[in-house]
N, C-alpha and C positions, 0 to 999 in steps of 0.2 A: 774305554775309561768308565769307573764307577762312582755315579757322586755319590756321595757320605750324605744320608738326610739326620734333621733332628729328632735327636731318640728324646730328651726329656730334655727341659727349663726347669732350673736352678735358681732361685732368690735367692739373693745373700739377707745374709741377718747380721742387725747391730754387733759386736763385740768389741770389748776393749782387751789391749794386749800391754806390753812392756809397764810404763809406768803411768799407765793411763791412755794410751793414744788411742783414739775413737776409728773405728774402722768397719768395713763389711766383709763380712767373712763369709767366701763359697763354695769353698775346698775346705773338710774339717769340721762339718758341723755333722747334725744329725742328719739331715738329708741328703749328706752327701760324704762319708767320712774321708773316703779314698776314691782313686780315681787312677789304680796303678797307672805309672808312678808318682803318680800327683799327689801331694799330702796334705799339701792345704794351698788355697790362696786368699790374698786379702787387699783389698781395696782401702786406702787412704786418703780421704780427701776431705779439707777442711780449708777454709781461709782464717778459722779463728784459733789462735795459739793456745787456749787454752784445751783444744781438742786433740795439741800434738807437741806442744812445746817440755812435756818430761820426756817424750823419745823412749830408745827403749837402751836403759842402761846395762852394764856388763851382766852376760849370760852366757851358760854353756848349749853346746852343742852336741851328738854324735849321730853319727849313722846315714846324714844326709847332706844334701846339698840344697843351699838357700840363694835365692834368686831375686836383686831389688831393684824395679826398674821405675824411675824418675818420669814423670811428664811436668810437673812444677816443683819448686823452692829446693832445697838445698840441706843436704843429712851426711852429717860426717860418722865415716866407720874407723873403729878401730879395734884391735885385739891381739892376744899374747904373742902373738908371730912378730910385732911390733910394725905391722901392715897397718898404714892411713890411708883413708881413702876420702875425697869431696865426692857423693852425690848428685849431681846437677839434674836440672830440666835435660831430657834426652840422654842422660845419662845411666848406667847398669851395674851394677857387681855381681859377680858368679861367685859364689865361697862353696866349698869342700869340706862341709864339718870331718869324715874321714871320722879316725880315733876319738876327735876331742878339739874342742876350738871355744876361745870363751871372749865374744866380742862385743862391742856397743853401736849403737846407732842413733846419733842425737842431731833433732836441727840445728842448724845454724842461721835460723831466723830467729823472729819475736814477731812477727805481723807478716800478714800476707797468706797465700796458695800454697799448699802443703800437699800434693798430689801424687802419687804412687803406686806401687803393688812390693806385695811381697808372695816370691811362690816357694814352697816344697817341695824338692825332687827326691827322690827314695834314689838310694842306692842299693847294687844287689849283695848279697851275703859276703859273697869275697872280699869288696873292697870298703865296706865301712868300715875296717880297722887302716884304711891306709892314712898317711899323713894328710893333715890338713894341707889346706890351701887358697888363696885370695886373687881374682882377678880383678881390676878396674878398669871399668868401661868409661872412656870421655865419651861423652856429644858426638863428637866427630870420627868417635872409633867403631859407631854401628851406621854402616851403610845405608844409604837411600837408594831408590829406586822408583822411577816415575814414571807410568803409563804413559800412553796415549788417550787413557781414557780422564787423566788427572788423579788416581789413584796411587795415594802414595804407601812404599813399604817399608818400614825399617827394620831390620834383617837381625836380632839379635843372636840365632841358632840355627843353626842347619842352613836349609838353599832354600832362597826363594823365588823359583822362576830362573835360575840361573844366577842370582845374588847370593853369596854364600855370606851368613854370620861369622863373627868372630870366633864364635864357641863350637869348635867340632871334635868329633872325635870322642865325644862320652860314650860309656856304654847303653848306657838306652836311648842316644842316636835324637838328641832334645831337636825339637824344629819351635823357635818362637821368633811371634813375627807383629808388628803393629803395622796393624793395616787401615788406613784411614780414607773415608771412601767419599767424593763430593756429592752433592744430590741428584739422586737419581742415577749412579756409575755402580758398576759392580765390576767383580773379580772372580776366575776361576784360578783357585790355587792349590796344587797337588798336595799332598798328603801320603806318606807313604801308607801302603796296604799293609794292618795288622799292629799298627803303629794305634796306641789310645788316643786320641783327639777330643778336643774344645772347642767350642767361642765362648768368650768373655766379652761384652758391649760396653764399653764405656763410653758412648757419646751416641743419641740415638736411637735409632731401630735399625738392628741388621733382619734380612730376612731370608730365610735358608730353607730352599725346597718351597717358596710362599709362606715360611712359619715364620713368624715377627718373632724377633726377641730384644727385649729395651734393654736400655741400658742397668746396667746392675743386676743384667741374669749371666748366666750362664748355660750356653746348652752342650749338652755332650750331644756327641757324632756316631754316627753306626759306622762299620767298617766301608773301606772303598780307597779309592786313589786320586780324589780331587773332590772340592769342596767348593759350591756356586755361594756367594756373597754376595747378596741385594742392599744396595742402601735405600733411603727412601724418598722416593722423587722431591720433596721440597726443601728438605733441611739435610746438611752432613751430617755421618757418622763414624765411630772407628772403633774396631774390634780387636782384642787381641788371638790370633789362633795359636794354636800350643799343641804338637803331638810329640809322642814318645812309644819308643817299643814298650811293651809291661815286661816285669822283672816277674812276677807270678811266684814269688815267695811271701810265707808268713809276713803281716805286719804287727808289729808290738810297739807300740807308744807310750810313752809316759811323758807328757811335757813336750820337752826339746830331747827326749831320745826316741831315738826312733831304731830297734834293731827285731831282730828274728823269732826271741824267747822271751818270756819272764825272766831268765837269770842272766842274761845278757842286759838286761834292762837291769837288775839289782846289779850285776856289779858295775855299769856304769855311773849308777844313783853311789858304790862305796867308792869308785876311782874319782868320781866328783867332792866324797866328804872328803879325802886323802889325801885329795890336791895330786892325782895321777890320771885324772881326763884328760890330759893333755901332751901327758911324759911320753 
């Protein structure tokens, strides 16, 4: 077996996204735009409503797959498929922009922990014209899993150790997983070879190969087939890991599309004025 060490640390920086919501962005910035297939991700976290209470109102989509997983309060989704969904604490959504999908994401608080991630999955050429699609994850529909060392994992994608996620079967093969570590415990957890790989730290210091990374970095991983995860002797922490195959096609952005060309990006900018993003 070969471990994965840390190739660079990643700072997320301030942005604000939908209709104000206050966030850390560390997928999608300059220092980092892509990360086949990773497009962006973003960290949420506030206890004050004025930092998240406008949400992010109806928007379109194409070309990819959005990924929103809950550790506090509560975000209701909805969009033209006439899909509702509650967000909870331990809670996930998978959505399929595919063609075209035009949906919302609003708390359902006024006060209180507002905590979260949102990620961007690229799809490859073939299939971002397929149809949309929405899955909802309860609390209780992403697996745990609990060491002997007190290590706990929640399994949202791929296998962990033999726990498999809910979400299988994409084409770039997603493995995400919340891994939360007690102090002073670690984890070795495989990673498929040639699969792009992360840590995200959200609680913490994890430390990889001996390199610390706090919480609100991000480190990308060199190639290999398992991944050593140190926490730190006095206080917990928890990381999210994320691998994927790369699709290794052109990326073209504008906004919320995300497809192959410039003209594939304008006509989804006309299917959008048209009102046929979505037909």
């Amino acid at each position: 077996m070969t471990d994965r060490t840390l190739e660079r640390r990643i700072q997320g920086v301030p942005a604000s996204d939908g209709a104000g919501v206050r966030l850390n962005r560390v997928i999608g910035t300059p220092a980092l735009r892509h990360l086949d297939p990773f497009l962006m991700l973003d960290e949420f976290k506030s206890d004050s409503a004025d930092d998240y209470i406008a949400g992010f109102p109806a928007h379109p989509h194409r070309g990819f797959e959005t990924v929103t997983y809950m550790l506090a309060g509560r975000m209701e989704h909805r969009d033209h498929l006439d899909n509702v969904g509650l967000l909870e604490a331990g809670g996930a959504q998978w959505m399929t922009a595919g063609r075209g999908i035009i949906h919302s994401e609003m708390p359902q608080q006024d006060e209180g922990l507002m905590w979260g991630f949102q990620l961007w999955v690229n799809l490859p050429a073939a299939q971002k014209m397929q149809p949309a699609s929405y899955r909802d994850l309860a609390p209780d529909e992403i697996p745990e899993a609990l060491d002997d060392q007190g290590v706990l994992r929640r399994v949202i994608a791929g296998h962990s150790l033999g726990t498999p996620g809910p979400i299988q079967g994409l084409s770039v093969d997603p493995l995400m997983v919340d891994i939360r570590l007690p102090a002073g415990r670690g984890i070795v957890h495989p990673v498929p070879s040639g699969h792009r790989a992360f840590v995200y730290v959200y609680r913490g210091t994890v430390n990889i190969g001996g390199e610390p990374v706090p919480a609100g970095q991000l480190g990308t991983l060199s190639d290999g087939d398992q991944v050593r995860l140190d926490g730190e002797k006095d206080s917990d922490s928890a990381v999210l890991l994320l691998a994927a195959r790369p699709i290794g096609e052109p990326i073209v952005q504008y906004g919320p599309f995300v497809m192959n060309s410039s003209e594939e990006i304008e006509q989804a900018l006309r299917d959008y004025r048209d009102n046929r993003l979505t037909g």
